[in-house]
Backbone of each chain as ProteinMPNN parsed JSONL, in Angstrom:
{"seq_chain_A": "XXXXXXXXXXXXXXXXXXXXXXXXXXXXXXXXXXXXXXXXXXXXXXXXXXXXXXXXXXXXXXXXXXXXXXXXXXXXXXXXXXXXXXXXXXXXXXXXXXXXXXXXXXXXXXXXXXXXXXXXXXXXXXXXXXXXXXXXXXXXXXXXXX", "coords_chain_A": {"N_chain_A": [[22.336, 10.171, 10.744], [20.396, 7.445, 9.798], [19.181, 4.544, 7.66], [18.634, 5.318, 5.021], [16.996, 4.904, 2.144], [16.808, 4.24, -1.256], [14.337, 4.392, -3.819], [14.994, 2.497, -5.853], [14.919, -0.375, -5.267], [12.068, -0.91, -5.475], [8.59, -2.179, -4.759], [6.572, -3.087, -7.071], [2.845, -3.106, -7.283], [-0.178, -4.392, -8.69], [-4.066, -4.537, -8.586], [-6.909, -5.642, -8.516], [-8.959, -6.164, -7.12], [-7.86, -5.145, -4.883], [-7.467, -7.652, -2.868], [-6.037, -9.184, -4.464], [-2.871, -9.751, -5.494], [-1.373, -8.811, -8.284], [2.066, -8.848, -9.065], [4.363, -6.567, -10.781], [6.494, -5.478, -10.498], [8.646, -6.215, -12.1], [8.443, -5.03, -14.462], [8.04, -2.329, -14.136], [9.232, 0.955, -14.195], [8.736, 3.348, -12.529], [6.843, 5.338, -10.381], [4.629, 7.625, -9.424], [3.726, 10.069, -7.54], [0.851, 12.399, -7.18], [-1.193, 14.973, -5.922], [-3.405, 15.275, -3.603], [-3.547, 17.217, -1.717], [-4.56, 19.194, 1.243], [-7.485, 21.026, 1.56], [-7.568, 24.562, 2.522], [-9.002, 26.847, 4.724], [-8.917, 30.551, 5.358], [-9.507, 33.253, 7.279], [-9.247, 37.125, 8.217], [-9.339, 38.885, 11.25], [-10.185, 41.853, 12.688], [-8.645, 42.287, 14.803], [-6.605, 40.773, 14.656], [-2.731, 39.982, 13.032], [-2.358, 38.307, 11.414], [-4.012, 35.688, 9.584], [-6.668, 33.563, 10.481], [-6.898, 30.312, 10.454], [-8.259, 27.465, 8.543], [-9.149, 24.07, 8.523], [-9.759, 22.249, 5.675], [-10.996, 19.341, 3.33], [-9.562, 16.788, 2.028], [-7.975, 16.452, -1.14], [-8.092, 14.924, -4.013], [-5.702, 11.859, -4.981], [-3.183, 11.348, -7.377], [-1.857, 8.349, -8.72], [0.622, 7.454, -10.815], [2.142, 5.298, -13.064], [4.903, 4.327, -14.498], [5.986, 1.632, -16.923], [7.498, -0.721, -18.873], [6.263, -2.039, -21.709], [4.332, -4.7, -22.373], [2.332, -7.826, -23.301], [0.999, -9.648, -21.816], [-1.666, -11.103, -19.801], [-1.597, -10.918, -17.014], [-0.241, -8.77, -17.121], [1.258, -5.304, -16.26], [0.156, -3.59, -17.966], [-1.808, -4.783, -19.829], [-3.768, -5.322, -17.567], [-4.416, -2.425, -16.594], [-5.258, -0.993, -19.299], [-7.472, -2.818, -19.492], [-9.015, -2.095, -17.278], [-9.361, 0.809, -17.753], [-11.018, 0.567, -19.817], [-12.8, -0.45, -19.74], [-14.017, 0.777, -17.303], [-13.393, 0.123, -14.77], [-12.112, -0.756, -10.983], [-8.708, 0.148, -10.356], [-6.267, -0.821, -8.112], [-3.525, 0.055, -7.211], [-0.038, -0.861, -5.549], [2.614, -0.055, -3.665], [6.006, -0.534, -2.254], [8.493, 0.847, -0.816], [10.597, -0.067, -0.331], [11.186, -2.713, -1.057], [8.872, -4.367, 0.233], [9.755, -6.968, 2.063], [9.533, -8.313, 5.318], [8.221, -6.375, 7.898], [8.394, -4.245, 6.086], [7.212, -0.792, 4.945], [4.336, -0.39, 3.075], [2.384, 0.958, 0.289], [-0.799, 1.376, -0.124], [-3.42, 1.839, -2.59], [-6.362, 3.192, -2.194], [-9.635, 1.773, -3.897], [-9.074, 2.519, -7.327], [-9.697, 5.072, -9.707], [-8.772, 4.436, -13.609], [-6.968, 6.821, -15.378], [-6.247, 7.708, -16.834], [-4.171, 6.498, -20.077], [-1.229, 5.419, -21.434], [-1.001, 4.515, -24.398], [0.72, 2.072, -26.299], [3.305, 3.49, -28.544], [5.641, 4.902, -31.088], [8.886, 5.381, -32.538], [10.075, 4.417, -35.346], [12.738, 4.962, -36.01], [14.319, 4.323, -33.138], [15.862, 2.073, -30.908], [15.332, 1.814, -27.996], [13.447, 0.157, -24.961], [9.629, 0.251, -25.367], [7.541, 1.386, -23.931], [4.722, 2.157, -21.182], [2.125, 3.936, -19.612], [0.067, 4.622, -17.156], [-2.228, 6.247, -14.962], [-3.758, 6.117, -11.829], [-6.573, 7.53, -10.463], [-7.494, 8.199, -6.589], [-8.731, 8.243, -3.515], [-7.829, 8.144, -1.133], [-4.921, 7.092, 0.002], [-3.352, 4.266, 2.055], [-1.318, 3.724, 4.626], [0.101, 0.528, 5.26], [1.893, -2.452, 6.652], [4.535, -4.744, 5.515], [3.801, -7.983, 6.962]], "CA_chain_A": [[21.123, 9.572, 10.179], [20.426, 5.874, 9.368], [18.057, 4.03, 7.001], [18.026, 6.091, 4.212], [16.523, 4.348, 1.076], [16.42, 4.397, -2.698], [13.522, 3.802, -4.239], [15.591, 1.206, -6.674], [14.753, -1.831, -5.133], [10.755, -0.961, -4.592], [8.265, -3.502, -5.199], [5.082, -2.37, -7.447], [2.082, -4.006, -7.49], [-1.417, -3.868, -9.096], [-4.926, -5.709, -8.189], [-8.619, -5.3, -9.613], [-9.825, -6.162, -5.823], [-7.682, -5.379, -3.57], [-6.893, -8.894, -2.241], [-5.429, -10.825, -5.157], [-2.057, -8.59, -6.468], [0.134, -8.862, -9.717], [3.608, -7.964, -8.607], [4.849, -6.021, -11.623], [7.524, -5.031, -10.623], [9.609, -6.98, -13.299], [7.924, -4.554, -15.648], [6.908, -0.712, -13.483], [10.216, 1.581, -13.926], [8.735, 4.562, -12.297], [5.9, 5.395, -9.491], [4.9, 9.386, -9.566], [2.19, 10.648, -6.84], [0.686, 14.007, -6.826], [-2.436, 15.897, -5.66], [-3.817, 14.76, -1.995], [-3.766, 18.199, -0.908], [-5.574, 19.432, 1.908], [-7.706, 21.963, 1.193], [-7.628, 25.161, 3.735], [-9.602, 28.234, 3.86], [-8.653, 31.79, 6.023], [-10.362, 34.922, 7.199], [-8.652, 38.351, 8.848], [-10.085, 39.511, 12.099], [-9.589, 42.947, 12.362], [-7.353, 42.343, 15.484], [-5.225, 40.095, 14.244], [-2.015, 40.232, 12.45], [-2.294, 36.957, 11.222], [-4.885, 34.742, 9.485], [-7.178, 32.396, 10.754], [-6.852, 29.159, 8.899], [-8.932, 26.402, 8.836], [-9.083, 23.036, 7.746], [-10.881, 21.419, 5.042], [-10.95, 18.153, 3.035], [-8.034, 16.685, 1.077], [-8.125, 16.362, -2.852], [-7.529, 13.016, -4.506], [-4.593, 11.575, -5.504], [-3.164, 10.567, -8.686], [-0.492, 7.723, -8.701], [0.989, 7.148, -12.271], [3.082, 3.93, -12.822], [5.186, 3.69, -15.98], [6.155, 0.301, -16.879], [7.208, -1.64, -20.37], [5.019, -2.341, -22.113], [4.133, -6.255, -22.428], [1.133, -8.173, -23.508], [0.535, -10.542, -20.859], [-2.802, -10.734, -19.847], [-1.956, -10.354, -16.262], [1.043, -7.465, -16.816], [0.941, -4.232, -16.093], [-0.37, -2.8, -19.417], [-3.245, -4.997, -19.916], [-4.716, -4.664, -16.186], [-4.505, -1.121, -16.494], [-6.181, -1.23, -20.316], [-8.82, -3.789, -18.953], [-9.654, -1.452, -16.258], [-9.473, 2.108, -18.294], [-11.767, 0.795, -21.121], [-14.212, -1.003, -18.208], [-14.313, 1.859, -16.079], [-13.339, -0.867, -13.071], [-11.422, -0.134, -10.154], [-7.582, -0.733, -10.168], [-5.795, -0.688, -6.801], [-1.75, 0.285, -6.722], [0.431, -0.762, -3.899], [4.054, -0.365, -3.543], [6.799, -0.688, -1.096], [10.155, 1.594, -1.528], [12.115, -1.204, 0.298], [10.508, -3.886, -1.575], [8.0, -5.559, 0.415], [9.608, -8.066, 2.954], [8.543, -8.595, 6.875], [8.863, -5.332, 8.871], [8.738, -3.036, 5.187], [6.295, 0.025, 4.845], [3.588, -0.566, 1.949], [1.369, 2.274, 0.273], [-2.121, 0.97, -0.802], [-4.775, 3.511, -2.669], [-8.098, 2.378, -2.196], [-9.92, 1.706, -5.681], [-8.484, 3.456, -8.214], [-10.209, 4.942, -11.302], [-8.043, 4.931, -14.161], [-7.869, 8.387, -16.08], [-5.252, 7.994, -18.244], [-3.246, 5.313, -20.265], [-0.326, 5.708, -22.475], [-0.955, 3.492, -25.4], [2.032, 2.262, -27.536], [3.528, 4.011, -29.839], [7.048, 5.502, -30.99], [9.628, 6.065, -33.897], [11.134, 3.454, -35.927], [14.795, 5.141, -35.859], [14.877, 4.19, -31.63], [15.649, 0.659, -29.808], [14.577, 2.059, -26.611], [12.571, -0.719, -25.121], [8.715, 0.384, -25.367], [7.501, 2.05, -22.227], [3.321, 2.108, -21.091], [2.144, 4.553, -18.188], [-1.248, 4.8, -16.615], [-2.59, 7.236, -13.87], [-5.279, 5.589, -11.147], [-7.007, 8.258, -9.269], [-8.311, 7.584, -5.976], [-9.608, 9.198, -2.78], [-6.177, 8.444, -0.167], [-3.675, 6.282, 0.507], [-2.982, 3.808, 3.367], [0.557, 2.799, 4.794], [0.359, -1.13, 6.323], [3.386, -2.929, 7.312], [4.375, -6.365, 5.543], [3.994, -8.811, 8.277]], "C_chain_A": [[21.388, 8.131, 9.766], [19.118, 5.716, 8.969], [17.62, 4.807, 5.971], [17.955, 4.791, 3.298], [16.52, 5.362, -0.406], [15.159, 4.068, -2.944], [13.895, 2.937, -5.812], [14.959, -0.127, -6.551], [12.718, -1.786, -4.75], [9.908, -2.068, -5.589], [6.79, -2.702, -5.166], [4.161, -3.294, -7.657], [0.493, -3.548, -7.879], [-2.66, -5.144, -8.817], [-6.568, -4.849, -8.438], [-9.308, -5.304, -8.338], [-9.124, -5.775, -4.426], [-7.201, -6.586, -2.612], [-6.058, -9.165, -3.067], [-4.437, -9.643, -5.908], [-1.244, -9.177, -7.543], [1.49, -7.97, -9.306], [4.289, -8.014, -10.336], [6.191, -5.167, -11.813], [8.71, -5.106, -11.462], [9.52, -5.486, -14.482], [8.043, -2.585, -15.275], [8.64, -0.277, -13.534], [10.127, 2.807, -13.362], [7.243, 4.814, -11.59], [5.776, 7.142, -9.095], [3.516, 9.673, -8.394], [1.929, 12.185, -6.448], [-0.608, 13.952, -6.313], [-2.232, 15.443, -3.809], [-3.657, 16.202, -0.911], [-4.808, 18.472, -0.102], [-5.679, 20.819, 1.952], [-7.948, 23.01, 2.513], [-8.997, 26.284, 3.207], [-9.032, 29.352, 5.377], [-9.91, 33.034, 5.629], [-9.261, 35.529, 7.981], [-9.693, 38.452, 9.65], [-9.406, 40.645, 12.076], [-8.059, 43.579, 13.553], [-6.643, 41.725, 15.939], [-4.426, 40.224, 13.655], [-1.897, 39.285, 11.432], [-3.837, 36.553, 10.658], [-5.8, 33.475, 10.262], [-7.646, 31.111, 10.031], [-7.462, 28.251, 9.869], [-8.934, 25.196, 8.302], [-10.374, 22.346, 7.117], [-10.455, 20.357, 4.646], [-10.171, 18.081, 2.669], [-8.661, 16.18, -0.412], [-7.5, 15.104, -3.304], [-6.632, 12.853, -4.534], [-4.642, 10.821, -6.893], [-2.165, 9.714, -8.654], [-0.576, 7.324, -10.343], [2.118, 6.305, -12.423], [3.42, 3.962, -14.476], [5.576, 2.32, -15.893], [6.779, 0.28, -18.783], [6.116, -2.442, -20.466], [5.251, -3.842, -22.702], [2.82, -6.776, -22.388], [0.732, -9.439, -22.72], [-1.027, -10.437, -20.338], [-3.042, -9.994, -18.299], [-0.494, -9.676, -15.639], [0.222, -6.026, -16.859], [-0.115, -3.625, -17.087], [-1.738, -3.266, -19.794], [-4.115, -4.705, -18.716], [-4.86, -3.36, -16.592], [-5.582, -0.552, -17.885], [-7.21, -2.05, -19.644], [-9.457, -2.492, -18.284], [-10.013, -0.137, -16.607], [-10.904, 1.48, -18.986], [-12.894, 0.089, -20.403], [-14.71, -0.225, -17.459], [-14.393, 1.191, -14.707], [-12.002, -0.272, -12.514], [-9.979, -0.899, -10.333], [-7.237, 0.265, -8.889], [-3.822, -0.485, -7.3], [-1.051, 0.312, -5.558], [2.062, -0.792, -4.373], [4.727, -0.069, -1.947], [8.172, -0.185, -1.915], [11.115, 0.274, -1.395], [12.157, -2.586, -0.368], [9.835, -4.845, -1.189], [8.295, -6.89, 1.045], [9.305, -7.622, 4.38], [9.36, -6.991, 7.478], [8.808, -3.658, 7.71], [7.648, -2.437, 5.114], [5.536, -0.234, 3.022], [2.195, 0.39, 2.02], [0.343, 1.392, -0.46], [-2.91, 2.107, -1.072], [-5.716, 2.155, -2.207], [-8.245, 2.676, -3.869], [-10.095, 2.855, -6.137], [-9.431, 3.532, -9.251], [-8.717, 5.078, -12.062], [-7.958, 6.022, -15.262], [-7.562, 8.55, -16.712], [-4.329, 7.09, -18.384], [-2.913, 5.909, -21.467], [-0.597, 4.433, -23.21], [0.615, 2.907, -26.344], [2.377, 3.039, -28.827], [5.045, 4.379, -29.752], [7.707, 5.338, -32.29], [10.104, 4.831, -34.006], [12.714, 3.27, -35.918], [15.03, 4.115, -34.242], [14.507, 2.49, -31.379], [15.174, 0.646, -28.37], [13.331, 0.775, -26.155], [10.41, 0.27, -24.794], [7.92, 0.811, -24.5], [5.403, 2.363, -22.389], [3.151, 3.271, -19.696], [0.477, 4.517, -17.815], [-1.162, 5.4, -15.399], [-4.138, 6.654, -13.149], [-5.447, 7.172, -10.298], [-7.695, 8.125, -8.067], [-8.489, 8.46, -4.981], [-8.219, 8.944, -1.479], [-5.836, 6.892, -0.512], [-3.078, 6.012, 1.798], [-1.553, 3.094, 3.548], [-0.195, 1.446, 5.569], [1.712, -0.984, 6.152], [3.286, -4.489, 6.481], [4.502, -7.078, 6.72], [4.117, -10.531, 7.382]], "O_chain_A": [[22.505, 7.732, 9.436], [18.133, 6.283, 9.442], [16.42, 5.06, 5.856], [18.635, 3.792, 3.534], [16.337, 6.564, -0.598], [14.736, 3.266, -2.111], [13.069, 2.837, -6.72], [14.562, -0.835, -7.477], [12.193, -2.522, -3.915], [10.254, -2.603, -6.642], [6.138, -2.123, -4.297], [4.512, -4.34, -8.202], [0.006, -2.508, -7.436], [-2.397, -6.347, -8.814], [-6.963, -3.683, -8.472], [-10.264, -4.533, -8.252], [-9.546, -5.963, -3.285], [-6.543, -6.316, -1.607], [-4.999, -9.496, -2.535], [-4.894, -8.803, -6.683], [-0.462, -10.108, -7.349], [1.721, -6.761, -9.293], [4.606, -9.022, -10.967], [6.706, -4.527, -12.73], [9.594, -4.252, -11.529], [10.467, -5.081, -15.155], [8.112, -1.749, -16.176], [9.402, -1.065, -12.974], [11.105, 3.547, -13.467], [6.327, 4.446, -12.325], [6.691, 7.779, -8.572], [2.368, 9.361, -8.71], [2.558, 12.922, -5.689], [-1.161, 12.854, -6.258], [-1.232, 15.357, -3.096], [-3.656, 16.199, 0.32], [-5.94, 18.139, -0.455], [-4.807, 21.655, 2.187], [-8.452, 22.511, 3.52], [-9.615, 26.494, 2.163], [-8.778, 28.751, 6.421], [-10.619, 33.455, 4.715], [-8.378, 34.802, 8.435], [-10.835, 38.242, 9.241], [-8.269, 40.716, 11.611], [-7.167, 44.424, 13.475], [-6.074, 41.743, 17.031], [-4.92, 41.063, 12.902], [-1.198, 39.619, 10.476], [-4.809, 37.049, 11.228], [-5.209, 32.424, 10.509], [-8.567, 30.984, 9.224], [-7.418, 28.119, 11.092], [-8.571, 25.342, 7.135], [-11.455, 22.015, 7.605], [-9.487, 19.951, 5.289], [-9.493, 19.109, 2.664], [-9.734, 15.599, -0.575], [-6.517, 14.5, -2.875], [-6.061, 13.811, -4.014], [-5.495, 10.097, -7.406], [-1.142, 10.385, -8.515], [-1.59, 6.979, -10.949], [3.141, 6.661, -11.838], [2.649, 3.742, -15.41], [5.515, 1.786, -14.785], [6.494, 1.098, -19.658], [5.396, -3.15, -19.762], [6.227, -4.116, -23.4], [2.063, -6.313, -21.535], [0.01, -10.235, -23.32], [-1.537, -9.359, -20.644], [-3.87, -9.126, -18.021], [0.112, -9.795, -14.574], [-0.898, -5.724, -17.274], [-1.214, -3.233, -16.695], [-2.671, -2.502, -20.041], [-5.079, -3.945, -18.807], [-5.944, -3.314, -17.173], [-6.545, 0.176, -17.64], [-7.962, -1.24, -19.103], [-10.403, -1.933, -18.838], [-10.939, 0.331, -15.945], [-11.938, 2.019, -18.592], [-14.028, 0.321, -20.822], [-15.797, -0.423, -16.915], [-15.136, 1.499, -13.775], [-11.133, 0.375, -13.097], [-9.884, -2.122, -10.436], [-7.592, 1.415, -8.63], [-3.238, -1.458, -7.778], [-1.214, 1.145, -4.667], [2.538, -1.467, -5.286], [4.224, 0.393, -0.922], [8.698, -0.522, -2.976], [12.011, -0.185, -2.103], [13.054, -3.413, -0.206], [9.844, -5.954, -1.722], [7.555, -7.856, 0.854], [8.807, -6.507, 4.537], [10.541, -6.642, 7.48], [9.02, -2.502, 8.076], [6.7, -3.219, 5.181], [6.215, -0.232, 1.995], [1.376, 0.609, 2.913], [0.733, 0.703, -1.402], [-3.141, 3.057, -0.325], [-5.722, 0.938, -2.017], [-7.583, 3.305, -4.695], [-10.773, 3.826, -5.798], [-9.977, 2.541, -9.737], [-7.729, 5.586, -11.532], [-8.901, 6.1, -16.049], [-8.01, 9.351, -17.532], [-3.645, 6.695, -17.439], [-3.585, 6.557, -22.269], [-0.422, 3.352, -22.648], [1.364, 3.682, -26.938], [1.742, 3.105, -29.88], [5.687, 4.257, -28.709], [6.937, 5.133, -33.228], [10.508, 4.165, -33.053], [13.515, 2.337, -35.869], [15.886, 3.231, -34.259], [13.459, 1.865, -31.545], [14.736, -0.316, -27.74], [12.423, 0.507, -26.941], [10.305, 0.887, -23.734], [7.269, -0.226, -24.37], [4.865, 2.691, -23.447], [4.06, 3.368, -18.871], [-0.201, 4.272, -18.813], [-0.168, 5.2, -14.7], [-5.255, 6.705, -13.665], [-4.557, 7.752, -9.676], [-8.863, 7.853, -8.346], [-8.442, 9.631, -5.357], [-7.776, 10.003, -1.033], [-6.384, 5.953, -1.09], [-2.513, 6.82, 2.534], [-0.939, 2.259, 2.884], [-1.043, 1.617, 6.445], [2.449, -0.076, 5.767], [2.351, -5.272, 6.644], [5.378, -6.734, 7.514], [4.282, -11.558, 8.04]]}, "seq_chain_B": "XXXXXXXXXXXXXXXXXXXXXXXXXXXXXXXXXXXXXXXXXXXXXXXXXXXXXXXXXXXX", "coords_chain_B": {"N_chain_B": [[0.54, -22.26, 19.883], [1.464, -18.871, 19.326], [-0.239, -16.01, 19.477], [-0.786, -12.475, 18.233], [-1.538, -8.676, 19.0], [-2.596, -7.177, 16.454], [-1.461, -3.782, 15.976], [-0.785, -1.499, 14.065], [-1.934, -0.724, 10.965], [-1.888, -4.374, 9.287], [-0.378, -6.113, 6.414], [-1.047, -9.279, 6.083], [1.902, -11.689, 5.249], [1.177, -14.483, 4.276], [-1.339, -14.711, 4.526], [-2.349, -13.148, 2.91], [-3.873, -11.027, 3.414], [-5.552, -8.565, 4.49], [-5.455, -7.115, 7.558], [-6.786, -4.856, 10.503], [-5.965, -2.227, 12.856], [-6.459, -3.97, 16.588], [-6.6, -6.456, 15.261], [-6.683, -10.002, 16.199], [-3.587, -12.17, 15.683], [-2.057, -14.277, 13.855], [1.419, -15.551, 13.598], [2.964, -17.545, 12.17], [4.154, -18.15, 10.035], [6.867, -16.234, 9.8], [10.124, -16.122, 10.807], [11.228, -16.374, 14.439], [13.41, -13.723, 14.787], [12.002, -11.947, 13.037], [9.88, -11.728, 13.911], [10.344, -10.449, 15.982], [11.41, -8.36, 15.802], [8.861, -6.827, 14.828], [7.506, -6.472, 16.707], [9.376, -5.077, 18.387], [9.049, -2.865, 16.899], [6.706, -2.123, 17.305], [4.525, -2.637, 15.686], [3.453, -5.01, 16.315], [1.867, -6.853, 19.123], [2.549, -9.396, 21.44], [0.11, -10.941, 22.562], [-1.233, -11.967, 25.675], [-0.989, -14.008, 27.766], [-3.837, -16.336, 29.222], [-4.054, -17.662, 31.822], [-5.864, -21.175, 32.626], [-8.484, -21.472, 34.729], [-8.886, -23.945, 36.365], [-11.489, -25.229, 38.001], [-11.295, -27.501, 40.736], [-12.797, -30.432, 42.452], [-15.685, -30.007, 42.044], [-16.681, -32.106, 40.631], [-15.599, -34.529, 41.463]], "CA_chain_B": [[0.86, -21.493, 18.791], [1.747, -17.695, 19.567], [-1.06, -14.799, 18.914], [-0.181, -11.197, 18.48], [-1.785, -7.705, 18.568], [-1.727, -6.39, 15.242], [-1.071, -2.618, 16.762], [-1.13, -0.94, 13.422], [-2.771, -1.933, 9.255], [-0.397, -5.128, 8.362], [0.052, -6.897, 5.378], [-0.247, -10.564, 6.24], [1.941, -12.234, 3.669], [0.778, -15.38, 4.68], [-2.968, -15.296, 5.056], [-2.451, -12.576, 1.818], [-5.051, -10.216, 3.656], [-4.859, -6.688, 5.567], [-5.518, -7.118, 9.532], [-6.64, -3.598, 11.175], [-5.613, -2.655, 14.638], [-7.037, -4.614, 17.27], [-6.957, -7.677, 15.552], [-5.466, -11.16, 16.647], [-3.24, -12.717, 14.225], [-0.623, -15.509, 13.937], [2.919, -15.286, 12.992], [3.707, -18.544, 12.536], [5.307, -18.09, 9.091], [7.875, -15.562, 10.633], [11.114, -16.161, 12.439], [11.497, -15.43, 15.823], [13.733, -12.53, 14.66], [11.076, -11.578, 12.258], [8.348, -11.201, 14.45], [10.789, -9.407, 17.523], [11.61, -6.689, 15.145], [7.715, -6.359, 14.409], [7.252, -6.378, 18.187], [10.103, -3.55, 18.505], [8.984, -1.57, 15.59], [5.299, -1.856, 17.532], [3.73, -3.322, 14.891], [2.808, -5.983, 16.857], [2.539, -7.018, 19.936], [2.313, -10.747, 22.027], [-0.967, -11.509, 23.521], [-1.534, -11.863, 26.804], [-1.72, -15.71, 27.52], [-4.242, -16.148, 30.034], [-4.287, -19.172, 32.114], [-7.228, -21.705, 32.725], [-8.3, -22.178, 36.04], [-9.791, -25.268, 36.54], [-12.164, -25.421, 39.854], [-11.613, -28.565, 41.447], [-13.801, -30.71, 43.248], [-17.134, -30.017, 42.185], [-17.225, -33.523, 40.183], [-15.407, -35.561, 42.614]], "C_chain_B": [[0.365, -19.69, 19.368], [0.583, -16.888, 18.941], [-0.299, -13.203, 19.264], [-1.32, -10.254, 17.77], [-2.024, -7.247, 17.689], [-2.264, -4.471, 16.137], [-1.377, -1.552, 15.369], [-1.134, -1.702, 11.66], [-1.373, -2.72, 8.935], [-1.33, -5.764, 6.791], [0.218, -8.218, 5.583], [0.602, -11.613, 5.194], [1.224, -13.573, 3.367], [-0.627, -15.835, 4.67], [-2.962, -14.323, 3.619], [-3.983, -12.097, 2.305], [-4.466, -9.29, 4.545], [-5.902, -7.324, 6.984], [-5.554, -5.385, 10.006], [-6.214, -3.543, 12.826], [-6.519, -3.266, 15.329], [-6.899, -6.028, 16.634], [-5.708, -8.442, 15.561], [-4.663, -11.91, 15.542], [-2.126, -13.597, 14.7], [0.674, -15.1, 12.92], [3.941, -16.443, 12.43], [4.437, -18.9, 11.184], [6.748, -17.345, 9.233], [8.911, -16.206, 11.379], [10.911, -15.342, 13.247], [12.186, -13.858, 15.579], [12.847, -11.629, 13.994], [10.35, -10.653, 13.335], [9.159, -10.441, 16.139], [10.656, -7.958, 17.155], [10.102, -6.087, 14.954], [7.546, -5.559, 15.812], [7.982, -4.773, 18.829], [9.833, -2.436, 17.727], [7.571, -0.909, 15.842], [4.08, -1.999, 16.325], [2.366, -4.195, 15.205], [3.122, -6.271, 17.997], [1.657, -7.96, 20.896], [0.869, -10.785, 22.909], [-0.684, -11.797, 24.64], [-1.81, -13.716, 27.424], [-2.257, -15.666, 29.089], [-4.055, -17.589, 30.412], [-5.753, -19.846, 32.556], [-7.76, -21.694, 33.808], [-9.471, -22.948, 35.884], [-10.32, -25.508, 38.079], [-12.178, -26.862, 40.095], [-12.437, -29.09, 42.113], [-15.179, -30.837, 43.452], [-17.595, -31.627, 41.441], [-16.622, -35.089, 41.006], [-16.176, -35.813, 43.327]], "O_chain_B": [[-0.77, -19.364, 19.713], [0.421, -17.125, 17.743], [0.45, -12.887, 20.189], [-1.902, -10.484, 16.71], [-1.483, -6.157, 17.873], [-3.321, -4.244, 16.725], [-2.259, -0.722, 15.592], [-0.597, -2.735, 11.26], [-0.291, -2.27, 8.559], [-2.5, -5.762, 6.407], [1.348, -8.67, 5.397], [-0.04, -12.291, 4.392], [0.711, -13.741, 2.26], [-1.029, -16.993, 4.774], [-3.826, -14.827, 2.901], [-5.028, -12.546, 1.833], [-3.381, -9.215, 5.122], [-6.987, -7.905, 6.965], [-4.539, -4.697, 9.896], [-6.161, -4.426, 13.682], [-7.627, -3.225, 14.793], [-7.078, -6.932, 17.45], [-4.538, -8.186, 15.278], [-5.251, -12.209, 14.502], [-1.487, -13.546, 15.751], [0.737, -14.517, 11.837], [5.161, -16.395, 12.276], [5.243, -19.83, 11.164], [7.735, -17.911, 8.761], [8.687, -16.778, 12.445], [10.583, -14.157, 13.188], [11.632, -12.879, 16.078], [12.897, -10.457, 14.367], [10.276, -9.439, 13.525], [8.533, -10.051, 17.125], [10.182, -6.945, 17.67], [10.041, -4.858, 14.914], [7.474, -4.339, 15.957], [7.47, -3.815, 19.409], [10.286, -1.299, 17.86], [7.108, 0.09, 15.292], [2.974, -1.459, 16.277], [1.192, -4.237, 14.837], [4.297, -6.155, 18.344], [0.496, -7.693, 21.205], [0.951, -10.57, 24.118], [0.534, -11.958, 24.716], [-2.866, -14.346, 27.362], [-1.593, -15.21, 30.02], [-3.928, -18.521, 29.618], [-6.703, -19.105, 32.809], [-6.955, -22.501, 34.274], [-10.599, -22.715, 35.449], [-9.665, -25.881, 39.053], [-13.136, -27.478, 39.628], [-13.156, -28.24, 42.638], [-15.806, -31.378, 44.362], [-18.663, -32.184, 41.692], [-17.076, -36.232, 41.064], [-15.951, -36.64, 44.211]]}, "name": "protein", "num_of_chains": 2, "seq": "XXXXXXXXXXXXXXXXXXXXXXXXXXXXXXXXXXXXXXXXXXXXXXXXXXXXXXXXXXXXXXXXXXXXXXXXXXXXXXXXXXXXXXXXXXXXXXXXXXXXXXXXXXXXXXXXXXXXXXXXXXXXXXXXXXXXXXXXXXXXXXXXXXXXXXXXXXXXXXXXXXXXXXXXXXXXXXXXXXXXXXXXXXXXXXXXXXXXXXXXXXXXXX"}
């Protein structure tokens, strides 16, 4: 095998339209995606052994981006606040490899956001300050940087 | 100046816009090695350069 990857060096990015992105990566320590299942359904004929499966739609996705938390206006934490407490669309794109010529890049389409970790935490800990938010959206497209 | 295919959704960094298949696009921020590997990876791939033909003779 050749070309395995970390996702160490990936390159996260966030954007209110779609065109114009904030590379946050300075800031995003962690990129989580669930749901996007596609939904089936089955019946039994009586002379079959086996199911007949069928295909239905696929179920959203959720991508959830932690990050530190930083008050910039255009870092992670505020986009993602702006856009929760607006009910406007945020977009998430990353690249495992980090985003130069020839590297695979995941775009959602516009994202709602459904859930944001606010600050908070214990006085005893230096840990630096950590933010997360969850966009939900309807799929996810691979491009290519060119 | 070189046109190319785009073959499947890029990322132009350059024009900082998405290109779907079918369309024509320039590379001209790219090295040559750049844009071979695109070419090999089928990303992209070189236009077709057509030539002109010019009919002679009818304005003579």
């Amino acid at each position: 095998m050749a070309g395995e990857i970390s996702f160490s060096k990936a390159k996260v990015e966030v954007s209110t339209n779609g065109t114009t992105w904030t590379d946050i990566s300075a800031a995003a320590t962690a990129v989580e995606v669930k749901g996007g299942d596609r939904k089936t359904g089955e019946a039994y004929a009586y002379s079959l052994d086996y199911p007949v499966i069928t295909q239905g739609k696929r179920e959203p996705i959720n991508v959830t981006v932690k990050a530190l938390y930083t008050e910039g206006t255009s870092e992670a934490f505020e986009m993602a606040r702006t856009a929760y407490e607006a009910g406007t669309s945020l977009y998430v794109r990353w690249s495992p490899k980090g985003g130069t010529t020839g590297n695979f890049q995941f775009v959602t389409d516009p994202g709602i956001v459904t859930s944001l970790v606010y600050p908070a935490g214990e006085a005893e800990k230096g840990d630096p300050l950590l933010c997360e938010f969850t966009v939900e959206t309807a799929k996810i497209t691979k491009s290519v940087a060119a | 100046m070189d046109e190319y295919l785009v073959k499947t959704l890029i990322w132009h960094t350059a024009d900082q816009a998405y290109y779907e298949p079918g369309s024509v696009v320039r590379l001209d921020h790219l090295t040559q090695d750049e844009i071979a590997q695109l070419v090999r990876d089928g990303v992209v791939e070189p236009q077709q350069k057509t030539e002109k033909h010019v009919k002679k003779g009818d304005n003579e």
